[in-house]
C-alpha positions as CSV (number, residue, x, y, z in Angstrom):
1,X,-20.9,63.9,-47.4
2,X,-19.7,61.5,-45.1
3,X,-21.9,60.4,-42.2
4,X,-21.5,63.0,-39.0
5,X,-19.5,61.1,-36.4
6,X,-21.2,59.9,-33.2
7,X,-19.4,58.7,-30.0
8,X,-21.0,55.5,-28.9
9,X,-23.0,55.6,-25.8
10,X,-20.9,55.3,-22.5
11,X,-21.9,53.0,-20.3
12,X,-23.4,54.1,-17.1
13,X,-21.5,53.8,-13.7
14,X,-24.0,51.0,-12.4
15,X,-24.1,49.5,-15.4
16,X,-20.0,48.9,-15.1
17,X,-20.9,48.2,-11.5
18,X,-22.9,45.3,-12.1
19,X,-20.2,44.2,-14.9
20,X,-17.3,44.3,-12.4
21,X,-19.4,42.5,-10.0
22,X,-20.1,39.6,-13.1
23,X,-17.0,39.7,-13.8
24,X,-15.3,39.0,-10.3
25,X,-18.4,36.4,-9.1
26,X,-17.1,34.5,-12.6
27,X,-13.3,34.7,-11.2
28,X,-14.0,33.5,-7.8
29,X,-16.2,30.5,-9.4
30,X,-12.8,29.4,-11.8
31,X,-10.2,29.5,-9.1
32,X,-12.7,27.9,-6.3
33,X,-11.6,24.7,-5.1
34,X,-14.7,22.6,-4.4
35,X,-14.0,20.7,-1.3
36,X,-13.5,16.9,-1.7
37,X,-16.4,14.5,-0.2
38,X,-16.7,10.8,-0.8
39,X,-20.4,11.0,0.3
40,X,-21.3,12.8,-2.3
41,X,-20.8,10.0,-4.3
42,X,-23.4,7.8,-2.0
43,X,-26.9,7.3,-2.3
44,X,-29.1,9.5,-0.8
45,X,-31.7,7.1,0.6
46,X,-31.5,4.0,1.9
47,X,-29.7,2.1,5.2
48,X,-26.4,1.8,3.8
49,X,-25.8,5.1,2.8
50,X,-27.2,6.4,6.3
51,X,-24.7,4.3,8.1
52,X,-21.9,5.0,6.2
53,X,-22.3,8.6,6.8
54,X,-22.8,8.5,10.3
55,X,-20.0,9.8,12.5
56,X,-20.6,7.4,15.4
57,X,-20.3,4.4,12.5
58,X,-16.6,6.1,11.1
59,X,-15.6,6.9,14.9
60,X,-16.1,3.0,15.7
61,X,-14.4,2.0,13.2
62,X,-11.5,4.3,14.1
63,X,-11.5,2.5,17.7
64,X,-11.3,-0.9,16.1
65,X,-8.2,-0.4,13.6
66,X,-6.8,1.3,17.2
67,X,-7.6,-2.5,19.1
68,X,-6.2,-4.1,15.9
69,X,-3.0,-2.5,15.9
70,X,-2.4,-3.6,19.8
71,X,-3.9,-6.5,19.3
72,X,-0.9,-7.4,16.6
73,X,1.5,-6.5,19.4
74,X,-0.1,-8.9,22.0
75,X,-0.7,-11.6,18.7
76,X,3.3,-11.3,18.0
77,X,4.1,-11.7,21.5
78,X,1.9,-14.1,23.3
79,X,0.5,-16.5,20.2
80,X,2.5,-19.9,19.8
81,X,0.5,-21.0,17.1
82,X,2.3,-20.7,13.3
83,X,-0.7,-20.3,11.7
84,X,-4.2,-19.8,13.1
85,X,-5.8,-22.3,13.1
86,X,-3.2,-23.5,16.0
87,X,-3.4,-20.9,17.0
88,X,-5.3,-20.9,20.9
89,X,-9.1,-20.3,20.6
90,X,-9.0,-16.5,22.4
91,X,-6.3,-15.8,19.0
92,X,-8.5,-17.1,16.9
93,X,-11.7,-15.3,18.0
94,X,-10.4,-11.8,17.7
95,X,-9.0,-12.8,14.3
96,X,-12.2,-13.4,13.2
97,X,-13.9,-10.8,14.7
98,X,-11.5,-7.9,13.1
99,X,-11.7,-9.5,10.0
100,X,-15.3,-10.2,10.3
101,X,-16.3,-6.5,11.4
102,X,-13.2,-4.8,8.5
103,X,-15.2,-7.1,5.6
104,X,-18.8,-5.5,7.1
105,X,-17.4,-2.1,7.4
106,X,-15.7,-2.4,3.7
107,X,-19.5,-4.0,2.1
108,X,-21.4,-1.3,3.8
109,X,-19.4,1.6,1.9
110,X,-19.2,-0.4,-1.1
111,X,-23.2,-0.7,-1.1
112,X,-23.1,3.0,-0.3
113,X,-22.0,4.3,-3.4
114,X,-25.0,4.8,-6.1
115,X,-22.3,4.1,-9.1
116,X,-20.2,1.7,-7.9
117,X,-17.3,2.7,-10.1
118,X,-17.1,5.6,-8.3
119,X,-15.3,4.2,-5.5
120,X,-12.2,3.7,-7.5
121,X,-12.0,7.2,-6.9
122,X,-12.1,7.4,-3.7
123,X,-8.2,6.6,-2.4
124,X,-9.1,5.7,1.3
125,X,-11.9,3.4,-0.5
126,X,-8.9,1.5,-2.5
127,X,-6.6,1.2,0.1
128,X,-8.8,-0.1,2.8
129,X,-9.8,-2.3,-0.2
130,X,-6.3,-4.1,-0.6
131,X,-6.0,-4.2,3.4
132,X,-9.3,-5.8,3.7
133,X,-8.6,-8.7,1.0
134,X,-5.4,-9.1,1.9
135,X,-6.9,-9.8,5.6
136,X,-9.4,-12.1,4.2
137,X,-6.7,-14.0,2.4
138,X,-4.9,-14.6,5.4
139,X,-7.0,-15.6,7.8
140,X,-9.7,-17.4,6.2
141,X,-8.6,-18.6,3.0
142,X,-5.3,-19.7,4.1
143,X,-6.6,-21.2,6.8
144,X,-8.9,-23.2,4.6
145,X,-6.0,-24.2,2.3
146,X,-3.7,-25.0,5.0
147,X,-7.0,-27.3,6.6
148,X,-6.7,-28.9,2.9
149,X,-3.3,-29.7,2.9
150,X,-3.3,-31.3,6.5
151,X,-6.0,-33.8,5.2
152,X,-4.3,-34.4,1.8
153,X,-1.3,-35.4,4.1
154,X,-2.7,-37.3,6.9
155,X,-2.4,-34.4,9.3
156,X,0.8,-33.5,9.6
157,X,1.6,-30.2,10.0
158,X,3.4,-29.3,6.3
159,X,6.2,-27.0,6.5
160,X,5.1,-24.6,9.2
161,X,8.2,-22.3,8.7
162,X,6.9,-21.1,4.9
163,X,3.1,-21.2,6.8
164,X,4.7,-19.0,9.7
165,X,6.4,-16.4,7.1
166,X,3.0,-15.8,5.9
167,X,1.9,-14.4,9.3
168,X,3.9,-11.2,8.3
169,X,1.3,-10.6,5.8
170,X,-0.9,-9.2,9.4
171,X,1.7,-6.3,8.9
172,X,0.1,-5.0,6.1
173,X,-2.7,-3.8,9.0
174,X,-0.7,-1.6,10.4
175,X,-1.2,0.8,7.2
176,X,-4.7,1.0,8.3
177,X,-3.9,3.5,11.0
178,X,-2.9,5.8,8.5
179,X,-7.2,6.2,8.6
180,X,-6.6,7.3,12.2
181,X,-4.4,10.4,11.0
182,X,-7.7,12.0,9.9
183,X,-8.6,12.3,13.5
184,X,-5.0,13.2,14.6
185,X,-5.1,16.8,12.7
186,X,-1.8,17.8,14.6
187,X,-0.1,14.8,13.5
188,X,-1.4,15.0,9.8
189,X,0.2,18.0,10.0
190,X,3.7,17.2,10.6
191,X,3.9,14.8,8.3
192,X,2.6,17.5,5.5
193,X,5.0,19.8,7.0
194,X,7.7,17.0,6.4
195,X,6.4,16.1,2.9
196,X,6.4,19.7,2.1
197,X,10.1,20.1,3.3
198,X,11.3,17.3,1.4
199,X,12.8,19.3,-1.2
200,X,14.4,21.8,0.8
201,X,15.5,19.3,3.0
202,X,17.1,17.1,0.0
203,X,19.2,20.5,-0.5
204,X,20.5,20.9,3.0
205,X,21.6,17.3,2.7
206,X,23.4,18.0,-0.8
207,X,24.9,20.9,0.9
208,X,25.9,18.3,4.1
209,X,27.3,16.0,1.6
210,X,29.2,18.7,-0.4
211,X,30.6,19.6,3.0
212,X,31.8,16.0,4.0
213,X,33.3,15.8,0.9
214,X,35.7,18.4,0.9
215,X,36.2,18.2,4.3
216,X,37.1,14.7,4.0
217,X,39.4,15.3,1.3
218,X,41.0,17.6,3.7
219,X,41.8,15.0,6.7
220,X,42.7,12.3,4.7
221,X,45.6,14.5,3.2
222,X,46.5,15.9,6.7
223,X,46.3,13.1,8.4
224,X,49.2,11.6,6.5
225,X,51.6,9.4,8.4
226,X,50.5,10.6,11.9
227,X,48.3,8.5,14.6
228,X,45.2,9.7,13.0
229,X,45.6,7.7,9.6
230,X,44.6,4.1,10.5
231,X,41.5,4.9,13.1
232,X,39.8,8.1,11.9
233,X,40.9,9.1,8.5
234,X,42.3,6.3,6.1
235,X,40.5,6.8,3.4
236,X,38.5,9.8,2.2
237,X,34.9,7.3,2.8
238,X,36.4,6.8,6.3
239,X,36.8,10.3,6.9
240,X,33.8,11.0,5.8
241,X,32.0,8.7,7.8
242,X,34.2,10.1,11.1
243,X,33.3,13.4,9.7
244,X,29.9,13.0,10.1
245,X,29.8,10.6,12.9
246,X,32.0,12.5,15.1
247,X,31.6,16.1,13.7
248,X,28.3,16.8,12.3
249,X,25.8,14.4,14.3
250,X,28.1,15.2,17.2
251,X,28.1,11.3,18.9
252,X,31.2,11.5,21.3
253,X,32.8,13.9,19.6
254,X,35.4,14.4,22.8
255,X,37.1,11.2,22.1
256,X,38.3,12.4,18.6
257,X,39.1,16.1,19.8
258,X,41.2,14.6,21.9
259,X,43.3,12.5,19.5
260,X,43.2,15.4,17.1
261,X,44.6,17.4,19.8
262,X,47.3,14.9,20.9
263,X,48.5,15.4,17.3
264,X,48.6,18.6,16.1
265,X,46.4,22.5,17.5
266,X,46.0,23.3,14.0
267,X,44.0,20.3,12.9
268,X,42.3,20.7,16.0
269,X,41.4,24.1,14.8
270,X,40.2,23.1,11.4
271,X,38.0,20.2,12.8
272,X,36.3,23.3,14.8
273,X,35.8,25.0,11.4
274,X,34.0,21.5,10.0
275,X,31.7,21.7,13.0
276,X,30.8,25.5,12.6
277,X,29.9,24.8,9.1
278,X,28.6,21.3,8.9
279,X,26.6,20.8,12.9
280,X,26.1,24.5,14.0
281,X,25.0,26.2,10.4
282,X,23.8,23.2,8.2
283,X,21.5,21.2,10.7
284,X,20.5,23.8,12.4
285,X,18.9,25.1,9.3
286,X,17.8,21.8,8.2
287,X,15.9,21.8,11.7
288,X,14.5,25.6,10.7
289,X,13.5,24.2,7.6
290,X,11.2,21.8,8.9
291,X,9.8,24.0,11.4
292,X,9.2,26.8,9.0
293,X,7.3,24.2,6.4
294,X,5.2,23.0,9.4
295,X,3.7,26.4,10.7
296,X,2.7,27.1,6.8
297,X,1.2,23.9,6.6
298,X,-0.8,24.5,10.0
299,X,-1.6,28.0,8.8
300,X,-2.9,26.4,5.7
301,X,-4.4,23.9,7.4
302,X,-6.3,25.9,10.3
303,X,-7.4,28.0,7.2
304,X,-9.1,25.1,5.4
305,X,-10.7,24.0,8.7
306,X,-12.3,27.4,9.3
307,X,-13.6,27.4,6.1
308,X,-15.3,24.2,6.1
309,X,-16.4,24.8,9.5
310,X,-18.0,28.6,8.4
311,X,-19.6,26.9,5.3
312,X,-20.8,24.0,7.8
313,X,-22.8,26.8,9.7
314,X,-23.7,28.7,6.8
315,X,-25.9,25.4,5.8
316,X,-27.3,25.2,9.0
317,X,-28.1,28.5,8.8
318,X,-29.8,28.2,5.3
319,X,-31.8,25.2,6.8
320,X,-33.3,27.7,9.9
321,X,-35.4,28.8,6.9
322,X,-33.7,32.1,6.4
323,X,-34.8,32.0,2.7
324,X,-37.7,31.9,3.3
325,X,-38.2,32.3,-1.1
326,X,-35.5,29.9,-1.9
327,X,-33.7,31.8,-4.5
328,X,-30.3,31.8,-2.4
329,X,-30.3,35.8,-1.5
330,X,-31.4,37.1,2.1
331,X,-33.6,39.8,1.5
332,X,-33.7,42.9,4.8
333,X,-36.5,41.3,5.9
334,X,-35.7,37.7,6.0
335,X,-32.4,39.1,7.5
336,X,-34.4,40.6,10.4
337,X,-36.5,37.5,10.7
338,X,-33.5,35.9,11.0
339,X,-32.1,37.7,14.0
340,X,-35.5,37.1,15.8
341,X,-34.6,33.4,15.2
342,X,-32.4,31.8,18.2
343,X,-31.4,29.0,16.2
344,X,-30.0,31.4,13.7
345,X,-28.5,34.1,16.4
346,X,-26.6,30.8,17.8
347,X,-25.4,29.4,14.0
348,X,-24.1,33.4,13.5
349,X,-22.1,33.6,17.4
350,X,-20.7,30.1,16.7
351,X,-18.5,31.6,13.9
352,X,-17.7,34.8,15.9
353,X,-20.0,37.4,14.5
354,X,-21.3,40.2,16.9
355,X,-24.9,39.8,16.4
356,X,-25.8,42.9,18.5
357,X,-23.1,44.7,16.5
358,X,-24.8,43.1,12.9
359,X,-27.9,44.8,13.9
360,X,-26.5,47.9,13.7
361,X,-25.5,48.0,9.7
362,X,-28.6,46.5,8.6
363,X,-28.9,49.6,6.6
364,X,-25.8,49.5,5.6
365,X,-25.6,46.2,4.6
366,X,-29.2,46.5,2.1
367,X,-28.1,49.9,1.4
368,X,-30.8,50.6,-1.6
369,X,-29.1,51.0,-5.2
370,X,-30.1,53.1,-8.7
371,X,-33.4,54.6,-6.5
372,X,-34.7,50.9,-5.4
């Protein structure tokens, strides 16, 4: 006789609990984004690494590449030297000093870094890089070379005007203050905004063009042997270009409603239906485009700044010594402990929890399970 059929055991409701709870713990962990840091690439001892971590270290050098970049607009403006070694001695003293304080800034991170491969990983690290040599090339080793080549010729001064040219390379330092846009979180994010609203923005502008095009079409044809032909609408590029000029961007657009109304109401009429269409719908959206990109990317990033900031506090918090066991869980009486800590009450009000109100669920919250 076959074997008597038994159902196999169901698994109990905690039991499936606890799996759910694996389950979704394992989720979370897959889709978490762990949040980039370039110090976690550094050493954790030694002077380097201390200083390069330091926010009074990254904030002066912030203030520098500031002075640098007005210092270019006084350079441009006030130096008559071509190159700077003739250059008057108050030009060539801040040179050096940017350059020199850029190269210590650039060694000290370098140093900081415990593989130092690692800092081909780091973007900022490789940008600042190729500003920083390209800084050294021009002000000291050009100088040297250029020092050279006076003495080779008996002093004279060589073809300043290629030497000159070369002062453009100082340009390059204005990319620096793209560092500055990481302290300038309003301005970081507009430009996401506008990154992010490239491609919706690239279809608004098709649509534009589309627009022009027909429309342009349109005036050339009409305007046909009448006084408009030769200064508005010759051509359909020309009428194009008036189109947008005149009709879309709106830049003294009375002058041509006049001539279009000299000549004929119902061109007039159809120029109104260009600007309905092409300034008052299309632009306008364009602009709502932007906008709407913007707030998602300031929702987004307010979002990520509360997180890190919550996390920030959470550390502090674990550092008060709320674990007291060190096996990352808060048990109900390190919990209590904790509240009796002000330190901790502080860390908790800082990210808008109502401690008084916490104390209240601290039953609820180590609720016992399954009889423990």
């Amino acid at each position: 006789m076959p074997a008597p059929y038994t159902a196999a055991p169901c698994p109990s409701r905690s039991t499936s609990l606890e799996l759910i709870a694996q389950v979704k713990d394992q989720v979370k962990e897959n889709i978490r984004k762990d949040e980039y840091d370039v110090s976690s690439f550094y050493h954790r001892k030694g002077f380097c690494q201390w200083l390069a971590r330091h926010p009074r270290f990254e904030n002066l050098t912030l203030l520098v590449i500031g002075l640098n970049a007005l210092w270019i607009w006084v350079d441009t403006d006030l130096n008559p030297g071509p190159m700077l070694i003739m250059s008057p001695p108050v030009f060539q003293f801040a040179e050096h000093f940017f350059c020199c304080y850029f190269s210590y800034e650039w060694t000290i991170r370098f140093l900081a870094f415990k593989r130092k491969r690692d800092c081909l990983r780091d973007f900022w690290f490789v940008f600042d890089s190729f500003l920083v040599w390209t800084m050294i090339i021009e002000t000291w080793m050009m100088s040297a070379v250029f020092l050279v080549a006076m003495g080779s010729i008996g002093g004279g001064m060589g073809n300043a005007s290629i030497l000159r040219i070369a002062r453009l390379l100082r340009l390059t330092r204005m990319a620096r203050m793209a560092r500055l846009l990481r302290a300038l979180p309003e301005l970081l994010i507009l430009i996401k905004g506008m990154v992010a609203a490239l491609r919706s923005v690239c279809f608004a502008l098709g649509l534009l063009v589309l627009i022009l095009y027909v429309f342009g079409i349109a005036f050339t044809q009409l305007s046909e042997d009448t006084s408009l032909e030769e200064d508005w609408f010759s051509s359909v590029l020309h009428s194009m270009n008036t189109l947008l000029i005149y009709g879309a961007l709106m830049d003294e657009i009375s002058s041509l409603v006049i001539e279009i109304e000299n000549e004929s109401v119902a061109l007039l009429m159809f120029f109104y239906v260009f600007i309905l269409l092409a300034a008052l719908t299309v632009m306008n959206m364009l602009i709502g485009v932007i906008c709407e990109m913007v707030l998602k990317v300031g929702a987004s990033e307010r979002q990520q700044a509360t997180q890190s900031f919550v996390t920030e506090k959470l550390r502090d918090l674990i550092n008060t010594g709320a674990d007291e066991n060190n096996d990352n869980l808060i048990s109900k009486e390190e919990f209590v402990k904790m509240l009796h800590n002000k330190q901790a009450t502080a860390i908790l009000h800082d990210v808008n929890i109502d401690v008084v109100g916490l104390v209240d669920f601290i039953d609820v919250i180590f609720e016992p399970t399954n009889g423990e």
